[in-house]
VOPAKOL-553109 format. One line per field, with one value per residue: y, z, x of N, C-alpha, C in turn; residue in one letter. Coordinates in Angstrom, 3 decimals. Layout:
REM residues N
n_v <- Y/... .
n_w <- Z/... .
n_u <- X/... .
ca_v <- Y/... .
ca_w <- Z/... .
ca_u <- X/... .
c_v <- Y/... .
c_w <- Z/... .
c_u <- X/... .
miba <- A/... .
***
This chain:
REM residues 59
n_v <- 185.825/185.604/182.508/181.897/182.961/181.202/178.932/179.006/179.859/177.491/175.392/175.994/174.848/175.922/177.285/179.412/181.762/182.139/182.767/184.928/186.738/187.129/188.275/190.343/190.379/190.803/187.704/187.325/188.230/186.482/184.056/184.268/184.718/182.101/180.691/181.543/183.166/186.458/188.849/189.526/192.894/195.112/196.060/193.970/191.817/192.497/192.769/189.623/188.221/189.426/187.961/185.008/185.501/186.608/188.378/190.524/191.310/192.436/190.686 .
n_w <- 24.420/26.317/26.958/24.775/24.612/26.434/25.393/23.393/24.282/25.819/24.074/22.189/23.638/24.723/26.931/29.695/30.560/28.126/26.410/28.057/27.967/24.997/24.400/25.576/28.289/31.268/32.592/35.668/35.485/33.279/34.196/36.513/34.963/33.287/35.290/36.262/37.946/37.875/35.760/32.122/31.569/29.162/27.006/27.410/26.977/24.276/23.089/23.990/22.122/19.552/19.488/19.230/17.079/17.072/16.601/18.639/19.590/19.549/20.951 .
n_u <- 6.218/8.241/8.308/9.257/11.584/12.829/12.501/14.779/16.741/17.152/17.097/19.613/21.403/23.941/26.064/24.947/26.864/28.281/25.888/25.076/27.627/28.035/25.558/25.181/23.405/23.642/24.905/23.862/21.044/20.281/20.500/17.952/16.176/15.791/14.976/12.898/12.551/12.832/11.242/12.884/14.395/12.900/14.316/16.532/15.540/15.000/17.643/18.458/16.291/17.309/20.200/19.222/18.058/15.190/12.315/10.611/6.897/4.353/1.062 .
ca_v <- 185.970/184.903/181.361/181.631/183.367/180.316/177.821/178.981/179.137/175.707/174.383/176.321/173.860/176.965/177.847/180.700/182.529/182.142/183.567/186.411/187.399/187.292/188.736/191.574/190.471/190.165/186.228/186.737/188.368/185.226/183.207/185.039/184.612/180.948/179.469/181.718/183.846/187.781/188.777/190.589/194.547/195.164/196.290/192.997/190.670/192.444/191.759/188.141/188.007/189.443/187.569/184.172/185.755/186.287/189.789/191.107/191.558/192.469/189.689 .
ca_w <- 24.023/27.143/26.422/23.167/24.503/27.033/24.313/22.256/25.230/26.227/22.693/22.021/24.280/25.047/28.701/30.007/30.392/26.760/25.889/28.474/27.297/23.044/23.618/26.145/29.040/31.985/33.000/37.033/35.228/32.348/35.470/37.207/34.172/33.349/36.935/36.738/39.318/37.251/34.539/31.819/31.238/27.299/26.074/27.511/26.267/22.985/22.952/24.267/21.313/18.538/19.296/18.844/15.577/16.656/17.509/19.552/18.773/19.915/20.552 .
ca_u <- 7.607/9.187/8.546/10.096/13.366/13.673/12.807/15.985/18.156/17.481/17.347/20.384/22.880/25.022/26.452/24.297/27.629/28.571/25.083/25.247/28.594/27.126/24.119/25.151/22.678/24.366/24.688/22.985/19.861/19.676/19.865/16.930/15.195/15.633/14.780/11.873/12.707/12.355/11.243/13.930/14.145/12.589/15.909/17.705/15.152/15.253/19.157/18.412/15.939/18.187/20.726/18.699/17.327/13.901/12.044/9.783/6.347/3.013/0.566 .
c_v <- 185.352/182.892/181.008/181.635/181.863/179.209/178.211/179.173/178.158/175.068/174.899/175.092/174.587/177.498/179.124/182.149/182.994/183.155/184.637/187.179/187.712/188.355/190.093/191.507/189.519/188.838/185.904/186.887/187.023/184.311/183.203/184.010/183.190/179.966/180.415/182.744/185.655/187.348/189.745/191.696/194.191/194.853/195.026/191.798/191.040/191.836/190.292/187.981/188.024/188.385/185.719/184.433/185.787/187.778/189.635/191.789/191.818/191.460/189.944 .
c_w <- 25.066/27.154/25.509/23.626/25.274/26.451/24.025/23.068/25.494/24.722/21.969/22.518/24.446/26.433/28.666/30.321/28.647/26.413/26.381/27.606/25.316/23.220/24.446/27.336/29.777/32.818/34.652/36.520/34.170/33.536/36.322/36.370/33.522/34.406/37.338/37.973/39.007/36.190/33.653/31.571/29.574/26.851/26.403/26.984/24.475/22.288/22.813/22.320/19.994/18.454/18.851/16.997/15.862/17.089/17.702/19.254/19.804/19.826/20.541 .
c_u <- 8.538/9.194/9.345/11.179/13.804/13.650/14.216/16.814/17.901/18.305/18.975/21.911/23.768/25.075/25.291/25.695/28.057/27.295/25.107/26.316/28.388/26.469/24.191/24.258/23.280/23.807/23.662/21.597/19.144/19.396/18.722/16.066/14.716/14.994/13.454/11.587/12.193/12.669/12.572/13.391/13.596/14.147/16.834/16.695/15.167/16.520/19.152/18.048/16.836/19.479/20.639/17.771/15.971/13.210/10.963/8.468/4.936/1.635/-1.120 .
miba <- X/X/X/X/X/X/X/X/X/X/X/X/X/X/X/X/X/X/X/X/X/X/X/X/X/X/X/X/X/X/X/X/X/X/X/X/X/X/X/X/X/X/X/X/X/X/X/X/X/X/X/X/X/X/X/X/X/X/X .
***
C-alpha cells in the first residue's frame, strides 16, 4: 500500500501542501513519508488513501 499512496501523490501533480491541507495529514509527516524518511500512522494513511480514492486492504 505504501507504494500505491506515493504513486498517486506523485502522479497526482499536486503541491504536498495542497494535499496535506485536503486530505487532513499534516504536510511535515507527507514530507517524511515521500523522501522515505517514516513511515505514516494507519489512520493518516487511511485519510491519505481516501482522499486519492483508494482503500486500504490486507495483502
Amino acid at each position: 500500500m505504501t507504494s500505491e499512496l506515493k504513486r498517486a501523490v506523485r502522479a497526482s501533480g499536486l503541491p504536498l501542501n495542497r494535499i496535506a491541507v485536503q486530505s487532513g495529514v499534516q504536510v511535515a509527516a507527507l514530507r517524511r513519508f515521500m523522501a522515505g524518511e517514516q513511515s505514516l500512522r494507519l489512520d493518516k494513511a487511511d485519510l491519505l488513501a481516501a482522499y486519492f480514492g483508494l482503500s486500504l486492504r490486507k495483502d
